[in-house]
N, C-alpha and C positions, 0 to 999 in steps of 0.2 A: 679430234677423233680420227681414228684410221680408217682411210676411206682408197688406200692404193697397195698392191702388193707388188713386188719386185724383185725375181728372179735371177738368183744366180746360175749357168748352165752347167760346165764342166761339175764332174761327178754330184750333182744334184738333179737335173734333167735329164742326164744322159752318161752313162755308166762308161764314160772317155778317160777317165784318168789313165789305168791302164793301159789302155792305146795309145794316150800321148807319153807314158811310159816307155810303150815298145816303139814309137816310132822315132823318139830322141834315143833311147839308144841303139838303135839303130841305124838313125844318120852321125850321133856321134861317132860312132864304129867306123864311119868313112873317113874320120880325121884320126886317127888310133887314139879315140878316148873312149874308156870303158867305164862306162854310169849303170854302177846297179840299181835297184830297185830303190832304195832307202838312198841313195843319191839324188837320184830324180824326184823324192817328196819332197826334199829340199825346197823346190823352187816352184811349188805349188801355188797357185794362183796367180801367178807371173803374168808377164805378156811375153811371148815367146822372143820376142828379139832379146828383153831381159834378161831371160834364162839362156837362151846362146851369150849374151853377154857375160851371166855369172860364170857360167866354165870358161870361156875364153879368156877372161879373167886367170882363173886357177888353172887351168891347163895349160895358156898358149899354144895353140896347133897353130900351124902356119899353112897345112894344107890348102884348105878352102875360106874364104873370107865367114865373116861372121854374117855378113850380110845372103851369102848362097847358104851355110847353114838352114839359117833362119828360112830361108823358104822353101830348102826341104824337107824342114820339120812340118809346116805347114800343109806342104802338098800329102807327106805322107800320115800324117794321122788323118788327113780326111779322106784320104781312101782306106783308111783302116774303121771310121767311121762309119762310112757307106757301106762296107761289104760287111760289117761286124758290129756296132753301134746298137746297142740294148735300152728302152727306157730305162728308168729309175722305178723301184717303185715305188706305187700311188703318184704317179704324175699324171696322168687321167683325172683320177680323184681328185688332186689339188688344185688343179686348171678349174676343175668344175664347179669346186667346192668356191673360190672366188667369185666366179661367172655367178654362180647363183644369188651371190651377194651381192653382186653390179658394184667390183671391186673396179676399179682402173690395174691394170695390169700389164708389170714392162720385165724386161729381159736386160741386165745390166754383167757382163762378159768381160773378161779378160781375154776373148781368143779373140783373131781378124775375123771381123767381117763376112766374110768371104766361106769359112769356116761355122761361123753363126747362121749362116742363109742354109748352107748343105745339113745342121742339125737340125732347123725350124721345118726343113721337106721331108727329109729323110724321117723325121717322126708325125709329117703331118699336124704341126702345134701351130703353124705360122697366124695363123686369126686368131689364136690367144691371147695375143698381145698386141696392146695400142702404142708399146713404143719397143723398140730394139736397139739398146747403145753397145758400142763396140771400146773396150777402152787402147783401142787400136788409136784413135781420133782424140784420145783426150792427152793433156801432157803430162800425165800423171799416170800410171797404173796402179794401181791396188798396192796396197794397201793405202792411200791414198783415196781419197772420198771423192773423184772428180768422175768416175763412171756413174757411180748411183745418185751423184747431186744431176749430172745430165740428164740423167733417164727422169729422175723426179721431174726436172724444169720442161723436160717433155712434153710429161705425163699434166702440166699445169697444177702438180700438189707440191704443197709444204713438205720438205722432210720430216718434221714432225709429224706428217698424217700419213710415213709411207711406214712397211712392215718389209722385212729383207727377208728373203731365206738363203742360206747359203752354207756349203757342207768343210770350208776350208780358214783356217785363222786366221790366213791373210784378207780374204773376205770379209770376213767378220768382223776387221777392226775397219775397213774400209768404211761399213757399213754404219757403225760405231760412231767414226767420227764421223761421218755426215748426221746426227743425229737421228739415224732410224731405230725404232724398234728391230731386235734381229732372233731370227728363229734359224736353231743351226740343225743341221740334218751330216753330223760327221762319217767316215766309212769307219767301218767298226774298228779298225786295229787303231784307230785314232781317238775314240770314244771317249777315252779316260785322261784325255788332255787337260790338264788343269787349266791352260787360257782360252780354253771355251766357256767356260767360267762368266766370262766378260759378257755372256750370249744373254739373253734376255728369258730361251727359251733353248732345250736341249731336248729332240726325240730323234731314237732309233730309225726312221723313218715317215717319210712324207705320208701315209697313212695315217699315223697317230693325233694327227694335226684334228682339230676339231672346234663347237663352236664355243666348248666352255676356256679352251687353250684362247681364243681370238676375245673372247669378252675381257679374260684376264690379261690380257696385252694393253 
């Protein structure tokens, strides 16, 4: 029985894609790489050292290491965060919509840490959740199943009895093979992805969710 819900953040909790958009291409711009928009979805759901890795990769710059990249990306999407960072919507509604079920409820991230703390204040969510994993910590990122099995061993459930949400395909098969239940919440130019397919459950948004969608899970 599902008895834990488990949260993915970037563009599901908080409308950041975008912003980690503008703020890789804009520290890539300090090494002369120019990543449009449809470049940077590429590497969605990443951990961001990964994603400096995958251009460093294809590009080779020699200006700045991969490793100062990587923490200027970090530094500047969370000021782009903080000064500009929108819920999602129905995140209100979904938080509560669990709480009222005395759901166990964790936070399972492909961003650092550090970056996960300034989303949980900056939207005032942090008591939502009884656990918060960072796949910063694990040696695996996404799509890899070692953030959401953590979060579950946390949270002390079965992945059997956990429920995922998460708005990205790399996510989704994370989530997949740890064997959870997964509810995908995509952005809409992505909707008509065939390997969402894989999802268990597919809505327009975290609103739609409801309790006859959770009985049929």
């Amino acid at each position: 029985m599902i008895n834990t819900v488990i949260f993915d953040m970037d563009g599901l909790l908080i409308d950041s894609e975008p912003l980690w958009g503008l703020a890789m291409r804009e520290v890539f711009a300090s090494v002369g790489v120019e990543l449009t928009p449809e470049l940077t979805s590429h590497t969605t759901g990443l951990r961001t050292k990964e994603v400096v890795s995958y251009w460093h990769n294809y590009f080779k710059w020699n200006a700045k290491s991969a490793e100062q990249v990587t923490e200027e990306i970090i530094e500047n999407v969370t000021a782009h965060i903080l000064r500009n960072g929108q819920a999602m919507e129905g995140l209100s509604y979904i938080l509560e919509f669990f709480r009222q079920h005395n759901f166990k409820t964790g936070l399972a991230s492909s961003s650092p840490m550090r970056l996960i703390d300034a989303v949980l204040d900056h939207l005032h969510i942090r008591e939502a959740f009884h656990a918060v994993i960072s796949a910063e910590f694990e040696p695996h990122g996404k799509p890899h199943p070692a953030v959401y099995l953590a979060c579950a061993q946390e949270l002390n459930s079965s992945p059997l009895e956990c429920l995922a949400f998460e708005d990205s395909v790399t996510g989704m098969i994370a989530a997949k093979a740890a064997r959870m239940k997964v509810v995908v919440v995509p952005e809409p130019h992505k909707r008509n992805d065939k390997r969402f397919g894989l999802a268990d459950l597919q809505l327009d948004s975290l609103l739609d969710f409801n309790e006859q969608y959770l009985t049929q899970l």
